[in-house]
C-alpha positions in Angstrom: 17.9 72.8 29.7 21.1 73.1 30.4 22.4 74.7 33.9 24.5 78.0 33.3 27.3 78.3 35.4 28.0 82.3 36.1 31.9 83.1 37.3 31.9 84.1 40.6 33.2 87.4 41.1 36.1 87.3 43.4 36.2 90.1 45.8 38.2 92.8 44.8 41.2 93.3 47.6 41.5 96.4 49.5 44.5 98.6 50.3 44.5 97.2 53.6 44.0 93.6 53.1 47.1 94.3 50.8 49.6 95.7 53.4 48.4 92.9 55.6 49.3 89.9 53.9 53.1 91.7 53.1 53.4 91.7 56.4 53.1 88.4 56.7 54.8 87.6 53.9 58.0 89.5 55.7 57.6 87.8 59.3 57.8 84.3 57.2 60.7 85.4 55.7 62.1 86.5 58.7 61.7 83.1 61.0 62.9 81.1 58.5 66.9 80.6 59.1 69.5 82.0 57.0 71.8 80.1 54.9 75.6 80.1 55.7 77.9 81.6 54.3 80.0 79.1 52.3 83.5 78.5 54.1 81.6 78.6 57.5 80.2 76.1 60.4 77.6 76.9 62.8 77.8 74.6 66.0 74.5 74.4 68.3 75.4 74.1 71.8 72.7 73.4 74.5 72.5 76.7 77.0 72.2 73.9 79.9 76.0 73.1 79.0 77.1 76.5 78.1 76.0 78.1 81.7 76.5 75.2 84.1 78.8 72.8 82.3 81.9 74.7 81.9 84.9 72.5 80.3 87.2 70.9 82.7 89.7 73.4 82.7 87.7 76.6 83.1 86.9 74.7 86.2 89.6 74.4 87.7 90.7 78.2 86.8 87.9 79.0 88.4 88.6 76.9 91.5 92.1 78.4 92.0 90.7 82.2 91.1 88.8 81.6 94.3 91.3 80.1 96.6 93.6 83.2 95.6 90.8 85.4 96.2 89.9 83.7 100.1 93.7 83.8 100.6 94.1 87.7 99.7 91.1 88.7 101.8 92.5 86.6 104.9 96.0 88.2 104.4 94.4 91.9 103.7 92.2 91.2 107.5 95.2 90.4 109.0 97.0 93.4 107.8 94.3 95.4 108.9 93.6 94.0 112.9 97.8 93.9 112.9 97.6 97.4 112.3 94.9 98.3 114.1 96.8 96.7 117.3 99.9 98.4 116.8 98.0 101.9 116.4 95.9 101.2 119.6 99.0 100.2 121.5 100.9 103.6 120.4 97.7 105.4 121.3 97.6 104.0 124.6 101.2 104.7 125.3 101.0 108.3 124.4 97.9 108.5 126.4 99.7 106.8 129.3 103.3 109.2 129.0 101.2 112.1 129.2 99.0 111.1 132.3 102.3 110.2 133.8 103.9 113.8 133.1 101.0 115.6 134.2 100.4 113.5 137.9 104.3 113.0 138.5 105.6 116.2 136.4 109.2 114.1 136.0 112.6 116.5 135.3 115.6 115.4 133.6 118.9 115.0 136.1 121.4 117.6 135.6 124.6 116.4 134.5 128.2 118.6 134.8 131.3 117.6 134.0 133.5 118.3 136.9 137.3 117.4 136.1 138.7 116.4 133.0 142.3 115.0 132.0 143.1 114.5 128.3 146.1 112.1 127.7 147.6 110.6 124.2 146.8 113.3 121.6 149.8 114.0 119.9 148.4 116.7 117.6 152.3 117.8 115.9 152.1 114.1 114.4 150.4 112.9 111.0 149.9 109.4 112.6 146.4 108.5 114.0 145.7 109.0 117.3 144.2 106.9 120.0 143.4 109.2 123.1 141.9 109.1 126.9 139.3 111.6 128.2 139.1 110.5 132.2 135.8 112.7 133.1 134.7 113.2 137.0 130.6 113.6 136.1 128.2 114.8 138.5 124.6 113.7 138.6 122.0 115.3 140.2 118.4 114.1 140.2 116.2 117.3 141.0 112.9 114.9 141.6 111.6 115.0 144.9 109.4 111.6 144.5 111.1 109.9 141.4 114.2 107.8 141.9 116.1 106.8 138.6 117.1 103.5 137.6 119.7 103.9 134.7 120.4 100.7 132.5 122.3 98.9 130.0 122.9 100.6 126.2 123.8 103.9 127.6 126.6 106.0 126.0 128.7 109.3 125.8 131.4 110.5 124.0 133.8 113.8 123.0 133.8 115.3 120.1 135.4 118.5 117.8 133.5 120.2 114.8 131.9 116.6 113.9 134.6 113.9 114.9 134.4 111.5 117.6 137.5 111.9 119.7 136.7 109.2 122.1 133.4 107.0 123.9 132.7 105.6 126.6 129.4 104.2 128.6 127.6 105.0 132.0 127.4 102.4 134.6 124.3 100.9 136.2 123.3 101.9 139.3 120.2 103.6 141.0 120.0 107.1 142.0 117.5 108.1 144.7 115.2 111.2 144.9 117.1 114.3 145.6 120.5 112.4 145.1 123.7 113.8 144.4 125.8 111.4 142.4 129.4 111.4 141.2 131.8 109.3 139.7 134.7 108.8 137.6 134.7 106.8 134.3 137.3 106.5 131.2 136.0 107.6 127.6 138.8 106.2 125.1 138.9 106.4 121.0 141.4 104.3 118.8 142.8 104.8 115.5 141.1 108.1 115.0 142.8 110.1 111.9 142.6 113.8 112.3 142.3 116.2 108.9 145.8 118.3 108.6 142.9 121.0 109.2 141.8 120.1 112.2 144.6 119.3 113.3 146.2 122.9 112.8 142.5 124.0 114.3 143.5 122.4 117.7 146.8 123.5 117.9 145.7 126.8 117.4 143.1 127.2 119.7 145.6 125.5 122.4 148.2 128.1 122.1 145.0 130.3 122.6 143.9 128.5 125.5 140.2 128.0 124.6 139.5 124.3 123.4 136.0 124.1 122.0 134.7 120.8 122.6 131.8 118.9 122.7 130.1 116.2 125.1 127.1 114.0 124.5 125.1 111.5 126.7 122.3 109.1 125.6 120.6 107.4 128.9 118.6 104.7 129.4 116.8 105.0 132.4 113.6 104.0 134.6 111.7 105.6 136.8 110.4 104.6 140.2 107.2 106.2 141.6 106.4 104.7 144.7 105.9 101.1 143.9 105.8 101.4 139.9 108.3 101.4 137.7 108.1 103.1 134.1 109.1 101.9 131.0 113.0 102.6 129.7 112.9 106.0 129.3 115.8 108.3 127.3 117.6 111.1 128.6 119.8 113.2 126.3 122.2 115.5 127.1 124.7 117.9 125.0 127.2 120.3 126.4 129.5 123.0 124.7 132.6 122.6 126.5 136.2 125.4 127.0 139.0 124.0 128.4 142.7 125.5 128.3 144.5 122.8 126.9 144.5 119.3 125.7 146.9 117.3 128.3 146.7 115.7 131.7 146.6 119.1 133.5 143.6 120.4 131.2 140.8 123.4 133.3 137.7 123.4 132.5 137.1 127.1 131.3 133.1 127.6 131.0 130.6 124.2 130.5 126.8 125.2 128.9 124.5 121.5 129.4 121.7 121.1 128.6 119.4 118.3 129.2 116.3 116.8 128.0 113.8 114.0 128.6 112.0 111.4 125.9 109.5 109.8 127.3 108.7 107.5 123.9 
């Protein structure tokens, strides 16, 4: 008898079964690589050599990136403690000037202009004049502990409505406490070329007998407490001076001075 073979019925799949195997169907697709688009090259690099073997001349771009860099933050800490210095040191000074001013309450001297003669101004010529202010100046220091070392760079001069008429400087010397100091001195000016304005101003005023002029001092000076001597410290001084004429035989009419102290 022969055997009968009966077809084996397959299962039938299920919606599910179905959805599963697309989805695998997809993911294969998926991993496997694309093909290139014609015209182009893909080059596969090793990410070893990519992160840690950077051509030759990134290198050394990268080597002088970071000496700049070093070189900028030394320079900018530098900047910055050279600064800080120089602020400290002003701080301390200012600190210091004040202490001083409160424990030794300094004055400025008093300065008058005794005597003055006025010689070579020619004011009825056009030509440039050259003339001689020889000043008798009185200095008094008003400090009853403080005596007053005055130094090199100090200066004075005349002047009328904004032009220097003539300069001159103070001498060195050393005025005690309390001291009373006078002397004569020689304030000169060359080649000075007057306005036809001013010029006419001067005569005018002359005839009038009421020459306004004006006198300023710049001092360089230290002071002595005791067995300590201050930094150079300036005195300025500006006066509003009247006199009756402009020769040899000039009076002084009225003098206003008035003096101050800079101690930095």
């Amino acid at each position: 008898m022969d055997d009968q073979v009966h077809p084996r019925r397959l299962p039938v799949p299920t919606s599910g079964t179905c959805e599963i195997e697309e989805r695998a169907l997809l993911s294969e697709a998926s991993s496997k690589p694309t093909s290139p688009e014609p015209g182009t090259y893909i080059i596969r690099i090793s990410r070893d050599q990519i992160l840690c073997n950077p051509p030759p001349e990134n290198t050394c771009r990268s080597r002088n990136h970071t000496r700049k860099g070093r070189h900028r933050r030394r320079c900018c800490r530098c900047l910055c403690w050279t600064l800080c210095v120089i602020f400290l040191l002003f701080i301390l000074k200012v600190v210091v000037a004040h202490v001083f001013k409160l424990i030794c309450r300094p004055r400025a001297p008093d300065y008058y202009i005794q005597n003055i003669a006025i010689r070579s101004l020619d004011l009825k010529s056009s030509a440039p004049i050259s003339p001689e202010f020889d000043v008798t100046l009185r200095i008094q220091n008003p400090n009853d502990k403080l005596g007053i070392y005055y130094q090199k760079g100090s200066s004075m001069n005349f002047h009328y409505n904004g032009i220097k008429l003539c300069d001159g400087v103070l001498p060195e010397f050393y005025q005690a406490s309390n001291n009373l100091t006078v002397f004569e001195t020689t304030l000169s000016g060359d080649g000075i070329a007057l306005p036809s304005a001013t010029r006419s101003a001067l005569l005018n005023q002359q005839q009038q007998k009421k020459v306004l002029l004006g006198f300023s001092l710049k001092s360089l000076v230290k002071i002595k407490f005791g067995y300590v001597t201050t930094w150079k410290i300036v005195f300025k001084v500006n006066c509003d001076l009247v006199v009756d004429s402009l020769t040899k035989e000039s009076k002084m009419v009225s003098e206003d001075c008035h003096s101050r102290m800079q101690l930095w």
